[in-house]
Structures are given as structure tokens and as C-alpha cells.
C-alpha positions as CSV (number, residue, x, y, z in Angstrom):
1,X,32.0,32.6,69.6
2,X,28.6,33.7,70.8
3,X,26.3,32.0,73.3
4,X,24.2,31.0,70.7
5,X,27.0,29.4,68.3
6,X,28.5,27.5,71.6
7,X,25.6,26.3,72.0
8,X,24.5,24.7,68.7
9,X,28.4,23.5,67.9
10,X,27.8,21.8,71.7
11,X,24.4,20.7,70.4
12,X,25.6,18.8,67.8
13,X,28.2,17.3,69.0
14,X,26.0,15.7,71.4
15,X,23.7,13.9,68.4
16,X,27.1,12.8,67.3
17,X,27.6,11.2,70.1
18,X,24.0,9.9,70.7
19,X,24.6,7.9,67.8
20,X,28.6,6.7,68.7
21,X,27.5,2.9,69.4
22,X,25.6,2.9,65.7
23,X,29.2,4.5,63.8
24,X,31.3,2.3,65.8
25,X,29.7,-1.1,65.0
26,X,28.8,0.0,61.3
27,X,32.3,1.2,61.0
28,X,33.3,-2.1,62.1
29,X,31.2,-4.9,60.6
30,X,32.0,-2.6,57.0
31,X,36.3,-2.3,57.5
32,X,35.6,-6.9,58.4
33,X,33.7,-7.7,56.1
34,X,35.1,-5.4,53.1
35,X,38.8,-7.1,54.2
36,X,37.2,-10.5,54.4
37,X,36.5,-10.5,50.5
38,X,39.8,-8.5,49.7
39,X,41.5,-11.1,51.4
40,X,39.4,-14.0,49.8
41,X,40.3,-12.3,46.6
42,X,43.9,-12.6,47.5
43,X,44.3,-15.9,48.7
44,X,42.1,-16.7,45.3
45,X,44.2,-15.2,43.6
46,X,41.9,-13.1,41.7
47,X,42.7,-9.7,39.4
48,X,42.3,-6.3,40.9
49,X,39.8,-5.4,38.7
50,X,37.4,-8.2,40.2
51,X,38.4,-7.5,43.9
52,X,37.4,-4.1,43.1
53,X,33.8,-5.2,41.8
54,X,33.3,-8.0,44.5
55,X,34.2,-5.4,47.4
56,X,32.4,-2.7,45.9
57,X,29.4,-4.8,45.5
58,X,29.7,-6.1,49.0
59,X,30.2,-2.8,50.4
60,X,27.3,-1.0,49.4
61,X,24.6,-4.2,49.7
62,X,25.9,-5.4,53.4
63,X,25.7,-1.4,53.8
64,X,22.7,-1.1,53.2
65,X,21.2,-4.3,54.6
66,X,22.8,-3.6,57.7
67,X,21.6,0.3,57.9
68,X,17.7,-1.4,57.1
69,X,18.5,-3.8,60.2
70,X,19.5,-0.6,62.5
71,X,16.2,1.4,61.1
72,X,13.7,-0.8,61.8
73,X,15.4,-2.4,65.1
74,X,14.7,1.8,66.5
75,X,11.1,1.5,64.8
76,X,10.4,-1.7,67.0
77,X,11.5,-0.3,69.5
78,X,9.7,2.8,69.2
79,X,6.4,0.9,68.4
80,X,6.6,-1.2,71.1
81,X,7.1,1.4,73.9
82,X,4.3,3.5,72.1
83,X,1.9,0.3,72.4
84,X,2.3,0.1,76.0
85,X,2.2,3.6,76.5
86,X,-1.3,3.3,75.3
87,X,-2.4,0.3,77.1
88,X,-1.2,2.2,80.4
89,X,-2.9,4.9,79.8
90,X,-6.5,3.0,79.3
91,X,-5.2,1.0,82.2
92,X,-5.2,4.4,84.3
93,X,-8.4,5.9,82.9
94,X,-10.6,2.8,83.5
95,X,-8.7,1.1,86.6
96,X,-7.1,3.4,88.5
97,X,-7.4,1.8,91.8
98,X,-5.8,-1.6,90.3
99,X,-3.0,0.8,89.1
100,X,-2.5,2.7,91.9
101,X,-2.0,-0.4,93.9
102,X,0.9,-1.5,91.5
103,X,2.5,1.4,92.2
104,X,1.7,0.9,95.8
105,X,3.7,-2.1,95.2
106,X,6.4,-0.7,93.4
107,X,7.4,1.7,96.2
108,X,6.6,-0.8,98.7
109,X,9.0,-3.0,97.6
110,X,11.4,0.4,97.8
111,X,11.2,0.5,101.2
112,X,8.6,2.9,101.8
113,X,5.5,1.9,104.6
114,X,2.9,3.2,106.1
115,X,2.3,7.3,105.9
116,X,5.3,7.5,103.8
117,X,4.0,5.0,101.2
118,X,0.7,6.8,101.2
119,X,2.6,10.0,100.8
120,X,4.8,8.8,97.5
121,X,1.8,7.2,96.0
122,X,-0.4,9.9,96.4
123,X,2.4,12.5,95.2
124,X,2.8,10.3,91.6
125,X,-0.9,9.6,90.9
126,X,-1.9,13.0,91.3
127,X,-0.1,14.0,88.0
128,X,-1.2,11.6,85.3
129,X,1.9,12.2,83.4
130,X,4.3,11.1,86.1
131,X,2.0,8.0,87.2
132,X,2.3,7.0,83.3
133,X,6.1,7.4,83.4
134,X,6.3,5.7,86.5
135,X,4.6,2.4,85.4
136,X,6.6,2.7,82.1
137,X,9.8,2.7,83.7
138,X,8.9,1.3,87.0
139,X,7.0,-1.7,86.3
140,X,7.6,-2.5,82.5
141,X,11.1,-1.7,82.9
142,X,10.7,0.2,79.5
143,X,12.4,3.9,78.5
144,X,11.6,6.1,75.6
145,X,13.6,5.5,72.7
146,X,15.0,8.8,71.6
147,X,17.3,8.5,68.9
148,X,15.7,8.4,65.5
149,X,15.3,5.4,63.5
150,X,16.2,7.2,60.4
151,X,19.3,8.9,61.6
152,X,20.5,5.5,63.5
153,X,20.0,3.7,59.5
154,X,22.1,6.9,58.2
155,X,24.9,6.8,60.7
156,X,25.4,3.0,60.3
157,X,25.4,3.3,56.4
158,X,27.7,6.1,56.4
159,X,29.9,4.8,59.2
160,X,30.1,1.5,57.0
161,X,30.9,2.8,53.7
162,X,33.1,5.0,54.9
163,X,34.9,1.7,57.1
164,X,34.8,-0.5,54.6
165,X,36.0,1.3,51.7
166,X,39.4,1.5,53.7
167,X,40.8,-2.1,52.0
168,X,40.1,-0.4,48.7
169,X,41.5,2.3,48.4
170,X,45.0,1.2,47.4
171,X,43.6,-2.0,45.0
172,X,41.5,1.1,43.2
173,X,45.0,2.8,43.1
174,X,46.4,-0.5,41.4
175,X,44.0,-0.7,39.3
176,X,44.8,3.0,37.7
177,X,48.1,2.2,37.5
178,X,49.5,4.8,40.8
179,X,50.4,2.4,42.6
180,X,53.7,-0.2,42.1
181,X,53.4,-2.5,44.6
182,X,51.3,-5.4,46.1
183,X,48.2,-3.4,46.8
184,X,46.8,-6.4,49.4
185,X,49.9,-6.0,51.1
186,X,49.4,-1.6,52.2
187,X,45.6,-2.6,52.1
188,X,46.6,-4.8,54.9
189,X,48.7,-2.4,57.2
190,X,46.1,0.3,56.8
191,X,43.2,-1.9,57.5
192,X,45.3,-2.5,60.8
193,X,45.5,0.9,61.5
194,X,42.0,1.3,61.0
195,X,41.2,-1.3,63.3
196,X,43.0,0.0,66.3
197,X,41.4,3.1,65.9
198,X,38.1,1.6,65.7
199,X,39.0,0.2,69.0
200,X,40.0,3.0,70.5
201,X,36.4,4.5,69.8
202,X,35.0,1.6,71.4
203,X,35.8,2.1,74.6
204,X,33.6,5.2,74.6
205,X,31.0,3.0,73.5
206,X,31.1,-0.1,75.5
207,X,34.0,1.9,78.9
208,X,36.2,-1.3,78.7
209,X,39.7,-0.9,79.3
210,X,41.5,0.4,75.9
211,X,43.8,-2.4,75.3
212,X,41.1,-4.9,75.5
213,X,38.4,-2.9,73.1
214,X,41.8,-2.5,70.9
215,X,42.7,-6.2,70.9
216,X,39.2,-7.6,70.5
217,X,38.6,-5.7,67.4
218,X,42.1,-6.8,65.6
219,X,41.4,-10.2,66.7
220,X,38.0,-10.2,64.8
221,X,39.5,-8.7,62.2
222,X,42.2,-10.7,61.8
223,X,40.3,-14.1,61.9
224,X,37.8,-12.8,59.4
225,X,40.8,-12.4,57.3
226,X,42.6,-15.5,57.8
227,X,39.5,-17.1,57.2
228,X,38.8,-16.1,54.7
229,X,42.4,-15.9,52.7
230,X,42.7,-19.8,53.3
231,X,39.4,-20.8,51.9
232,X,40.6,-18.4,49.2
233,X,43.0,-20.5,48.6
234,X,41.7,-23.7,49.0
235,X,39.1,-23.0,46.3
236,X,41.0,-21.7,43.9
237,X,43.3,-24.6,44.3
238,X,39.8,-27.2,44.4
239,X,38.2,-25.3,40.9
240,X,41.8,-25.5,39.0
């Protein structure tokens, strides 16, 4: 592998990463919520054919709704950092002595006094560029948003189609007649298997300990499922 191939294979894998938190958590709300209405379905006792259109339905609106949610939640962000970008930079242009002494302030509060102080303030205010950053991050507490709102929208959509389509697969196999048994029954073990390994990918995302990340994310899981099997059941028994 050249130089040049190591480094682009490395260089996406890193976006890949960059967008872990928005895979995991689509990945996760899409395998809940796409079990929650197979296992509604069930405890309803509904046919496979209209688990298949309820989850398929479900999969690909929540999908998308929650992708739009993830989009513009970057935009905002974005924006806003952008907006005070400019109103720092006006702020620097037509009151620099008011803004220098912020920063005198900031570094003050640091530690830094006397000739030392003057040094550091001098140092940042000199370059335009830095003084900007420095307010940015120093004072507003604010840091560039680099991912890509697009990409975040794309990763969550794909992350919770992909998810979510897991508790379908075998009821789609039912319904074309491949498969012999209780299809919400395999649906069920795989979905588990799925969840564990969405918690294992957690931990990257959130460095808690493995067999907490695990359990949290079979617990939700589970009572989105139980919940929903039971009232299920309890409205299929009420509309008899």
C-alpha cells in the first residue's frame, strides 16, 4: 500500500469515526422503535403481512424525521457559532480596547499578572485571527462545528434503516413462505444480538465501562418491547 493509499484508507476511517455518536444513536432509536411495533404487532396479534407494512412504514418516516432532527440540530449549531463569529469580529474592529481588556481578564483569571499578563495579551491581539479564536473559545465557551450537517442527517438515516430493519427481516421471510417457524420469536433473539452489539459501539461513543453501555441498551430495548407487547395485547383484547 502506498503512502498515498494509507493515507486516504486512514482518512476515511477517521470521518467514520467523526460521525460514530450520530450511527450509534440512529442505529439505536431505529432497532427500538422498529421492535416496539413488531412487538405491538405480536402481542395484537396482527398478520405478518401488516407487521410488515406498519414496521416498514415506521421505519422509513421515524428515519427520516429523526435524520431532519440531526441535520438541522448541526445547521443551528453552525449558524449560531457563525453569528457570533461576526459580532466578535465588529466587536474587535470598532472596540478593541473593550476587547482587549476581556481578554485581559480571561488570562488574569489564569493566573497570569503583571509583565506576564501584558506579555500573553499582547502576543494574542497582535494576530487578529487568534484574538477571534480566543474570545470564541475563551469567553463564549463556543468551538467550530466541523462535522457536516448533511453527512450527520445521512449517517443517522442510514445507521437507522439499516438498525431497524433487523426485526424484519425474518417476518419478511414469513411472509414468502422461507421460513417455518414463529418469525417474532428469531426476530426477537436477533434483535438481542443486535442490541449488545450496539452497546458494545457505545462505549466508544460515550468511554463507559462495556457491561454497563451493554446493559443499558438491552434494558431500553427490552422495556420498549414489553411495553409495548402488553398494550398490544390489552387492545386487541379491549377492540374484540
Amino acid at each position: 500500500m502506498t503512502n498515498e493509499q494509507w493515507h486516504t484508507k486512514t482518512s476515511w476511517m477517521g470521518q467514520l469515526e467523526s460521525y460514530l455518536p450520530e450511527i450509534v444513536y440512529g442505529a439505536i432509536d431505529g432497532i427500538v422503535t422498529t421492535f416496539a411495533v413488531v412487538a405491538g404487532s405480536a402481542g395484537a396479534e396482527l398478520s405478518i403481512r401488516i407487521t410488515l407494512i406498519l414496521g416498514m412504514a415506521n421505519l422509513f418516516a421515524d428515519g427520516l424525521s429523526m435524520s431532519i432532527g440531526s441535520y438541522l440540530s448541526k445547521k443551528s449549531e453552525r449558524d449560531n457559532y457563525n453569528k457570533h463569529v461576526r459580532i466578535e469580529t465588529w466587536e474587535i474592529e470598532h472596540m478593541p480596547e473593550v476587547e482587549r481588556s476581556e481578554v485581559e481578564e480571561i488570562y488574569r483569571a489564569k493566573g497570569f499578572e503583571g509583565a506576564e499578563l501584558q506579555m500573553v495579551v499582547n502576543r494574542i491581539t497582535s494576530d487578529k485571527r487568534v484574538w477571534l479564536e480566543t474570545m470564541m473559545k475563551d469567553e463564549l465557551g463556543m468551538m467550530p462545528e466541523k462535522k457536516s450537517p448533511l453527512r450527520s442527517g445521512i449517517s443517522t438515516f442510514a445507521a437507522f434503516v439499516v438498525a431497524g430493519a433487523i426485526p424484519l427481516v425474518f417476518y419478511l421471510l414469513a411472509y414468502r413462505g422461507k421460513l417455518a417457524v414463529d418469525p417474532f420469536m428469531i426476530s426477537s433473539a436477533i434483535t438481542l444480538c443486535a442490541f449488545v452489539f450496539i452497546g458494545y459501539l457505545k462505549t466508544y461513543v460515550n468511554e463507559i465501562n462495556l457491561l454497563r453501555s451493554v446493559g443499558e441498551t438491552v434494558l431500553l430495548g427490552t422495556v420498549a418491547a414489553l411495553v409495548a407487547f402488553f398494550v398490544g395485547d390489552y387492545l386487541e383484547f379491549l377492540l374484540r
